[in-house]
C-alpha positions in Angstrom: 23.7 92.0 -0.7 24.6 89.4 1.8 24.3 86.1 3.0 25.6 85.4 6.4 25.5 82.2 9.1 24.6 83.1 12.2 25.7 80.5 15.1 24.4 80.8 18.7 27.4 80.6 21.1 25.6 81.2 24.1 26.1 78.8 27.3 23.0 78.5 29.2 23.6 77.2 32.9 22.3 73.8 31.9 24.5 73.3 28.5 26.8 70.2 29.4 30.7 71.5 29.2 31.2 69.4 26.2 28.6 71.4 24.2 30.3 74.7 25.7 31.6 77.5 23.4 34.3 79.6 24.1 35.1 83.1 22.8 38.0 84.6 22.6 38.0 88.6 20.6 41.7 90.2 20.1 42.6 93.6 19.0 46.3 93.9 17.9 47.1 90.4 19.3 46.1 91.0 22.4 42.5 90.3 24.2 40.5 92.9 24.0 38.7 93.9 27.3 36.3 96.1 25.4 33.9 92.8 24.8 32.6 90.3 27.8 33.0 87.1 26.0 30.3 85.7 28.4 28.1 87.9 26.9 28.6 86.8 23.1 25.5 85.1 22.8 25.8 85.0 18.5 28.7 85.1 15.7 27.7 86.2 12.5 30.0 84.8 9.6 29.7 86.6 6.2 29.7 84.2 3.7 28.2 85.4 0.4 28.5 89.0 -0.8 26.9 90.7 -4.2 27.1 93.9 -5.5 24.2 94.7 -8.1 23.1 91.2 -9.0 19.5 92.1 -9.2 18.0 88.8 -10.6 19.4 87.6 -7.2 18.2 89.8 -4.9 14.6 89.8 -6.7 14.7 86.1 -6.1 15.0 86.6 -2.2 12.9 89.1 -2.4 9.9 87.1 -4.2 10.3 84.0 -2.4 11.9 84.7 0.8 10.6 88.4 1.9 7.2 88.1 1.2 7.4 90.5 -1.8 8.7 92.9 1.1 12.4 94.9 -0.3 13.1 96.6 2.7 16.5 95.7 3.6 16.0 93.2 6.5 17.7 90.2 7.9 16.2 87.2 6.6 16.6 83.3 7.4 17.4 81.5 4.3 16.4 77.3 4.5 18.4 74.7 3.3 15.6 74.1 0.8 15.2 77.3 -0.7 19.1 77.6 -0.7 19.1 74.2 -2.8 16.1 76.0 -4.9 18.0 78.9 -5.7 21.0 76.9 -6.9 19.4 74.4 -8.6 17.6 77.8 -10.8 21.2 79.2 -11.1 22.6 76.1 -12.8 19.9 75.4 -15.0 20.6 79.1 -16.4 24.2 78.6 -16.4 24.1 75.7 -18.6 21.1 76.7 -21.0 21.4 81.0 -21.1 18.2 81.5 -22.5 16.8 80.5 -19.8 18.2 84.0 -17.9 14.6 85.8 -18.7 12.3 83.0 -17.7 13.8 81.7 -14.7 16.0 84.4 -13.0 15.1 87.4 -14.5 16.6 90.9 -14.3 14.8 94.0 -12.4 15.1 97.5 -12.1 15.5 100.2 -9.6 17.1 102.2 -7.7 20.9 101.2 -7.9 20.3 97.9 -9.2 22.7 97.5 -12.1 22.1 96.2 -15.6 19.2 94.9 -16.7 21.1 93.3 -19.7 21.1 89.2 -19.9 25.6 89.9 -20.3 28.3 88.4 -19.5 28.3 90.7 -16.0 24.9 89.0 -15.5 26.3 85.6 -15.8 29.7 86.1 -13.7 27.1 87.1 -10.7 25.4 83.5 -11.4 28.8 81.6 -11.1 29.6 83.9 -8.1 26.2 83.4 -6.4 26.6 79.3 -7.6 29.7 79.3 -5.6 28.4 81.5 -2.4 25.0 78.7 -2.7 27.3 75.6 -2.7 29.7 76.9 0.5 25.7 78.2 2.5 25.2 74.3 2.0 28.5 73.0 3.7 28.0 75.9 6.0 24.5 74.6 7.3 26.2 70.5 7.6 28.7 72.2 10.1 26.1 74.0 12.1 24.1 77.8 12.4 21.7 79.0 10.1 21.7 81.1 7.0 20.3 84.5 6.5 20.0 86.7 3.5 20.0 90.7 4.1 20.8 93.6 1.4 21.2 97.6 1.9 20.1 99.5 -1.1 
């Protein structure tokens, strides 16, 4: 599971030099001729990553998929970023919220279904991944969720 922030980096004849990107892609400290930096048109940043936190990825999968779990690449607002963390801290500081608010599913490699302290560690991870998407989005790109079961 992964949350990323994607930035376009592609210079259109009319983008004023000031607004300009460059790109510059080494392999072994040197510049690698492989890539046409002129031809970057996106960078994709990974800046969130889960392993088995099911409450989480039901979450994006109920409210930002369209009920749809089929491992695509999603864009992720600033509000429902701010939606999902607010959710996460309510159940961080009153636990028996867990079931109500962000609760656990099964399936197919999903992990535990048990309201533990593994279930809770994921929320102060996924707390921390939510607070840095937010700073992310104030310095530009936008934010997309994607998972591979």
């Amino acid at each position: 599971m992964y949350l990323s922030k994607k930035t376009c980096v592609k210079n259109w004849d009319h983008t004023p030099k000031e607004d300009r990107f460059s790109v510059l892609v080494k392999k072994g400290g040197k510049k690698y001729i492989g890539i046409k930096p002129e031809r970057i048109a996106e960078i994709e940043e990974e800046i969130g990553y889960w392993r088995k936190a099911n409450m989480i990825h039901a979450w994006f999968v109920k409210n930002i998929q369209g009920g749809e779990d089929n491992c695509g690449d999603y864009f992720v607002s600033e509000e429902d970023i701010t939606t999902l963390l607010s959710l996460v801290k309510k159940v961080l500081k009153n636990k028996k919220l867990a079931e109500e608010l962000l609760p656990t599913t099964s399936g197919f490699f999903f992990g535990s279904e048990n309201y533990d302290e593994y279930y809770f560690k994921d929320l102060e991870n996924t707390k921390e991944i939510l607070e840095n998407a937010l700073v992310e989005i104030k310095n530009g790109g936008d934010i997309y969720y994607s998972s591979s079961w």
